[in-house]
C-alpha positions in Angstrom: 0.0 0.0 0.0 3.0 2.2 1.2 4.7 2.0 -2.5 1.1 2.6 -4.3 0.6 5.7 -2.3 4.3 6.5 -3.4 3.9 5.6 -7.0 0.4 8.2 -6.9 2.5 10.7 -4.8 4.8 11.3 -7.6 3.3 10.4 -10.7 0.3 12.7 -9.7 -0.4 15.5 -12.0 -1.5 18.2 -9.5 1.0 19.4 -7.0 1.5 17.3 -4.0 3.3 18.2 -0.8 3.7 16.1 2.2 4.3 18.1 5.5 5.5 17.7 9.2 2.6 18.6 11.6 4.7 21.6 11.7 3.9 22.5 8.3 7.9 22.0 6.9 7.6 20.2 3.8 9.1 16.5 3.9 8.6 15.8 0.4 7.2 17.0 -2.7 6.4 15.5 -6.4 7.1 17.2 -9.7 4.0 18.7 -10.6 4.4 21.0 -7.3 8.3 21.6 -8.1 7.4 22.4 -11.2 4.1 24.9 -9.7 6.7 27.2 -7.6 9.3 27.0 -10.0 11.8 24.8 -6.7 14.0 21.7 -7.1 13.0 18.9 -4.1 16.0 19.9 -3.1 15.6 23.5 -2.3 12.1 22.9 -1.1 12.6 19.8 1.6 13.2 21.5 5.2 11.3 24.6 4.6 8.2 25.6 6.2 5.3 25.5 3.2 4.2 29.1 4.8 7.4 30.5 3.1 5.8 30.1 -0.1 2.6 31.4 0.7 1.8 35.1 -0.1 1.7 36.9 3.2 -1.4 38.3 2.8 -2.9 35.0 2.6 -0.9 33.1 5.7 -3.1 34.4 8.3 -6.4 33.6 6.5 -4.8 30.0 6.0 -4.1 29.3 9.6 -7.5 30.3 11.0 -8.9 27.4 8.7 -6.1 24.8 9.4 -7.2 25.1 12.9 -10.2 23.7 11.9 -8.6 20.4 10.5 -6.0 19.7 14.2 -9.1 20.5 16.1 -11.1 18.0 14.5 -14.1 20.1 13.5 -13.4 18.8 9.7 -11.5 16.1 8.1 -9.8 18.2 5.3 -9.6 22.0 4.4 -9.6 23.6 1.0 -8.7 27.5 0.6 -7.6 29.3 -2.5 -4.1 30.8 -1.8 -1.6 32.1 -3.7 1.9 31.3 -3.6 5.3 32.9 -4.7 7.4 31.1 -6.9 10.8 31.2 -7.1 11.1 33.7 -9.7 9.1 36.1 -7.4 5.5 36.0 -9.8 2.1 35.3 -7.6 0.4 32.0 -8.8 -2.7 30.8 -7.5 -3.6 27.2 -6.0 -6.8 25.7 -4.6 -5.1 23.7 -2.2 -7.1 20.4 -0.5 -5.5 19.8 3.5 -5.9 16.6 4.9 -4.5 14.9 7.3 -1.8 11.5 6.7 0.0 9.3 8.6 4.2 9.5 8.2 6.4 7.0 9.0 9.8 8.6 10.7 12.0 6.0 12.1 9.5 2.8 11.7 7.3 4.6 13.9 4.1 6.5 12.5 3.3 10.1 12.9 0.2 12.2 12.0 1.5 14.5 9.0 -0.4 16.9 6.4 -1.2 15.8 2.7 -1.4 18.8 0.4 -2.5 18.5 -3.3 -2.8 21.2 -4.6 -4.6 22.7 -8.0 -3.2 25.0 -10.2 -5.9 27.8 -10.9 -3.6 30.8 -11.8 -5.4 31.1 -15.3 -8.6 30.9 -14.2 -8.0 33.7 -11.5 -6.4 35.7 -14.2 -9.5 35.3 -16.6 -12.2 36.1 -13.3 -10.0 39.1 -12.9 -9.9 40.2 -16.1 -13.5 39.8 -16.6 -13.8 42.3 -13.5 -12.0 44.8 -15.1 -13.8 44.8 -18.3 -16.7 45.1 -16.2 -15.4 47.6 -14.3 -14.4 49.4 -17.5 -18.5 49.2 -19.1 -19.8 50.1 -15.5 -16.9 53.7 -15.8 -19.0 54.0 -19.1 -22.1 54.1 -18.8 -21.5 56.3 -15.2 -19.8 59.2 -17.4 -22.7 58.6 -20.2 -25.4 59.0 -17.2 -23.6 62.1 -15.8 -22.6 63.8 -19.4 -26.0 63.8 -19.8 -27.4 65.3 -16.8 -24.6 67.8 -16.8 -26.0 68.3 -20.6 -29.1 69.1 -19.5 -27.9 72.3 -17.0 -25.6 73.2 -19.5 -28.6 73.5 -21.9 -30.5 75.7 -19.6 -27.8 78.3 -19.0 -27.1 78.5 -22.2 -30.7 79.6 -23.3 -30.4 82.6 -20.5 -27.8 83.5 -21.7 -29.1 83.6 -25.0 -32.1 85.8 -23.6 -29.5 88.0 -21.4 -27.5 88.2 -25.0 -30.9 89.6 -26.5 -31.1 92.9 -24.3 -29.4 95.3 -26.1 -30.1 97.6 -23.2 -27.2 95.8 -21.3 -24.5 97.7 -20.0 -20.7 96.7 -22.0 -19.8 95.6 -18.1 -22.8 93.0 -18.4 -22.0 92.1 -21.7 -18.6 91.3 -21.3 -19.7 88.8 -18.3 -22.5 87.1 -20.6 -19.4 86.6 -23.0 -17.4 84.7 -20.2 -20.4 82.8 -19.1 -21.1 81.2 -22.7 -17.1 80.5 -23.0 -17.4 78.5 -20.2 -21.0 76.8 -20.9 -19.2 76.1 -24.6 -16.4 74.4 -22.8 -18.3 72.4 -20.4 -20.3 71.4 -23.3 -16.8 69.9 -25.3 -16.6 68.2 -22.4 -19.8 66.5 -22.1 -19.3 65.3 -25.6 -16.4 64.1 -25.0 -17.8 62.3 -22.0 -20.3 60.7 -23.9 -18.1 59.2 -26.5 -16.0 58.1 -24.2 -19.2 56.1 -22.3 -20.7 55.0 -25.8 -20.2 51.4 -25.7 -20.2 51.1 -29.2 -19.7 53.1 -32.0 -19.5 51.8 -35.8 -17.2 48.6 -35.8 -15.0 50.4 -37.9 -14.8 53.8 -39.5 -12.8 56.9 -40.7 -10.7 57.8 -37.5 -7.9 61.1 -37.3 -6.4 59.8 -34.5 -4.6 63.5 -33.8 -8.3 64.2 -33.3 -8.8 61.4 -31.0 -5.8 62.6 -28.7 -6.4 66.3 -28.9 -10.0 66.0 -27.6 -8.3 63.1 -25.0 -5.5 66.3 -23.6 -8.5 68.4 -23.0 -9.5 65.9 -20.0 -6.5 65.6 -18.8 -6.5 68.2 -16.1 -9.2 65.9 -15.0 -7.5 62.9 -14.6 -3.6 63.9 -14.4 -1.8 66.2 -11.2 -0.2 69.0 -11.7 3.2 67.4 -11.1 2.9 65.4 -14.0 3.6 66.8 -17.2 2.1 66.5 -21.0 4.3 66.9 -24.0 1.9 66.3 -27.3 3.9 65.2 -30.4 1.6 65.4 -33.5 2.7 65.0 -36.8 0.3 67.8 -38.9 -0.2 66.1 -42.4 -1.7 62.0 -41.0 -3.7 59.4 -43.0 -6.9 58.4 -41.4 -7.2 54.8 -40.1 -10.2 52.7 -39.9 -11.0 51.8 -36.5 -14.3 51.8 -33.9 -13.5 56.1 -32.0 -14.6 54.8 -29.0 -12.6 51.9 -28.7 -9.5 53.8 -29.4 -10.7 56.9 -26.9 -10.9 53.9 -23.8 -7.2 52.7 -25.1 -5.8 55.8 -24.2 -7.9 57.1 -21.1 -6.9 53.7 -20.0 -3.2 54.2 -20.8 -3.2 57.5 -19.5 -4.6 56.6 -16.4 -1.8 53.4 -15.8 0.9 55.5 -16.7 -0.2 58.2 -14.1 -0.5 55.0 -11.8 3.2 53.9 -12.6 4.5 57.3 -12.6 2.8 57.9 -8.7 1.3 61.4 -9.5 4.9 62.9 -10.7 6.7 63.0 -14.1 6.1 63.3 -17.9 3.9 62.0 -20.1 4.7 62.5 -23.8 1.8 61.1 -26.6 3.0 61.2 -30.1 1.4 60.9 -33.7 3.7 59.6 -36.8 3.6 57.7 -40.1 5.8 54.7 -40.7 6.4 52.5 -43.1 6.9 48.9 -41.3 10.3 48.7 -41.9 11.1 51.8 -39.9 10.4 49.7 -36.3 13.5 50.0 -34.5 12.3 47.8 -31.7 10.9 43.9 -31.6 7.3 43.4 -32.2 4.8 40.5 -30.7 3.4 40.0 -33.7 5.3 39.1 -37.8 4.9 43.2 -39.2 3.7 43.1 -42.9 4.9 45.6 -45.0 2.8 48.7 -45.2 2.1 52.2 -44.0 1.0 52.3 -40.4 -0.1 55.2 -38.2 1.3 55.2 -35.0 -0.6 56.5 -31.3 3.1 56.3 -29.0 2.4 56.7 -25.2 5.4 57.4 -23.2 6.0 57.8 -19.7 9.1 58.3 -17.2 7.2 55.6 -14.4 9.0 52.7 -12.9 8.3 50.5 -15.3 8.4 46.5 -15.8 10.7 44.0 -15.6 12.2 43.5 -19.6 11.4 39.5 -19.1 7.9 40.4 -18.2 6.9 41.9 -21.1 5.9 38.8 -23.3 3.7 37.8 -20.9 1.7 41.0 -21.6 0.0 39.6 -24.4 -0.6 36.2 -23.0 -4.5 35.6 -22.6 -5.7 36.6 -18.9 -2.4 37.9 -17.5 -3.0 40.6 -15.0 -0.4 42.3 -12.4 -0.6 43.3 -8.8 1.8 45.8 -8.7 1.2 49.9 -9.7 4.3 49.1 -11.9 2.8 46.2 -13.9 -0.5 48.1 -14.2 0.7 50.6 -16.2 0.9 48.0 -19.0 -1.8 45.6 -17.9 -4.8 44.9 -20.1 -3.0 44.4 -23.3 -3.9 41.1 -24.4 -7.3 42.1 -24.8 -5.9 45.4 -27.0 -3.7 43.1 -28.2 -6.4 40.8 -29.8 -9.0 43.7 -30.9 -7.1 45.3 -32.7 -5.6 42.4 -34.6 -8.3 42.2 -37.0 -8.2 45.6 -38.2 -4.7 44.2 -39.2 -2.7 46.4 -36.4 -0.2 45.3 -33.7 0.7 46.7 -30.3 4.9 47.2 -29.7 5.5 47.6 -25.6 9.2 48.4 -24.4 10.2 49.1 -20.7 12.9 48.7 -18.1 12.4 49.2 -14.5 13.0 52.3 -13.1 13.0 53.5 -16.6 9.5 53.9 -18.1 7.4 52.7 -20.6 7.0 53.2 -24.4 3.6 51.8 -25.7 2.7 52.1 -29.5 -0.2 51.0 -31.1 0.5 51.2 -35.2 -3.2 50.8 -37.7 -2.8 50.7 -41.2 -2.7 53.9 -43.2 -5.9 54.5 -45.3 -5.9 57.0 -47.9 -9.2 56.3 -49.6 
């Protein structure tokens, strides 16, 4: 029975971990090794609670002390652990207890098997966030309009006010400042609005200097004063064919993680070119057909990632904990949308260093 439960141990392919009633790991199969990214070796004699993220440890105990005291016969909590490398994973662990035989004599030990579920975290997480991201939406939609509507009714006083041509110049001149600033708040609603349309047209006639102008104009919104913006726009750019208000959430989005990554202080610099493919001077995710591209380039002086990270960013589901790694989080899903309109993302950044994003559409000239 003993070599059975041995054979099983280690040909098992979910992690398994067999620990000391003292939780310090005795032994441990290849599918676990190979879960936290440790060699048997470098894993036998340490307690199991080194692995687990410390924000999950304490959470972890309070249910263990259900399984010594009896009150259940085996405990399951999701956890995440560090591997070796220093990246979070997530396991759905299954407690129970096991008899271990230490010098012929047998002592009551733990039995860990533990799931892998890091992609399914990853996927719940990122469907959060695109919830999150329809929920901002249809918020600033709700409020543009409202705001629309008081906008509307200044705007027709001031109209009647604009009417008396009895009005002193003083009065004038203070009716003039008043529709300045209902015509401004009224840019702002629109832009608002097409930023909480959920969809627009799947694909049509975009000037993406347009796109980022009207974006600047928010920025005192979103952006402190201690970071600052440096626009780049080449004058004379072909048009691409893309969905506005997919393109407008892009770069809110990446204005807001590079904010994030930059903690409230530095410089932002957005910048419009044509390119011909061949004029990439850094490695792409994706083969680069030859062509004209425009390119939207996001640049900030942030923190940055890890260079080793980056291909990651376009796995399926990959999210980040960290400020740092938010700053370019989200990009499979910009990675795979704008794909089919034949376009491809480029992401370089060091830590401590920044981030350059670029996002290059065909050129259309029709």
């Amino acid at each position: 029975m003993e070599r059975e439960f041995q054979r099983l141990f280690t040909e098992m392919p979910i992690g398994a971990v067999l620990l000391s009633w003292e939780y310090d790991i005795r032994a441990a199969n290849e599918a676990f090794e190979s879960f936290v990214g440790y060699s048997s070796s470098e894993l036998e004699g340490r307690s199991i609670f080194e692995l687990v993220d410390v924000h999950d440890s304490q959470g972890l105990i309070q249910e263990l002390r259900c399984l010594h005291e009896g009150e259940r016969k085996f405990v399951g909590v999701a956890t995440r652990y560090e591997r070796k490398d220093g990246t979070l994973v997530w396991g759905y662990p299954i407690w129970m207890h096991h008899p271990l035989q230490v010098g012929g004599q047998s002592r009551e030990a733990l039995l860990v098997l533990v799931v892998d579920i890091t992609e399914r975290r990853r996927m719940e997480m990122q469907m959060r966030h695109s919830e999150q991201m329809d929920s901002l939406g249809m918020l600033a939609g709700s409020v543009a309009h409202e705001f629309n509507n008081v906008l509307t009714i200044i705007k027709a006083f001031v109209e009647l006010l604009e009417a008396d041509s009895e009005a002193p110049d003083r009065v004038n001149e203070s009716i003039q400042r008043i529709r300045i600033a209902t015509e401004r708040g009224e840019t702002m609603t629109r832009q608002l609005l097409d930023f909480g349309r959920v969809e627009g047209p799947e694909s049509e006639a975009v000037d993406i200097n347009e796109i980022v102008k009207q974006a600047a104009d928010m920025f005192a919104w979103v952006l402190p004063p201690t970071v600052k913006v440096n626009l780049s726009l080449e004058e004379t750019l072909p048009k691409v064919h893309t969905n506005r208000g997919r393109l407008q959430r892009l770069l809110m989005d990446r204005v807001l993680g590079a904010r994030d990554a930059m903690k409230g202080e530095g410089l932002l610099t957005l910048q419009t070119l044509h390119t011909s493919s061949d004029a990439v001077d850094f490695p792409t995710f994706d083969p680069i057909e030859a062509g004209e591209y425009v390119v939207m380039r996001i640049l900030d002086t942030g923190e940055g990632v890890p260079a080793d990270s980056i291909p990651e960013l376009l796995e399926p589901f990959v999210t980040f904990e960290s400020t740092v790694a938010r700053s370019a989080s989200n990009m499979h899903a910009v990675h795979g949308v704008f794909a089919h309109e034949e376009g491809f993302v480029c992401i370089e950044s060091r830590r401590q260093g920044g981030t350059r994003f670029e996002l290059y559409l065909p050129a259309r000239h029709d």
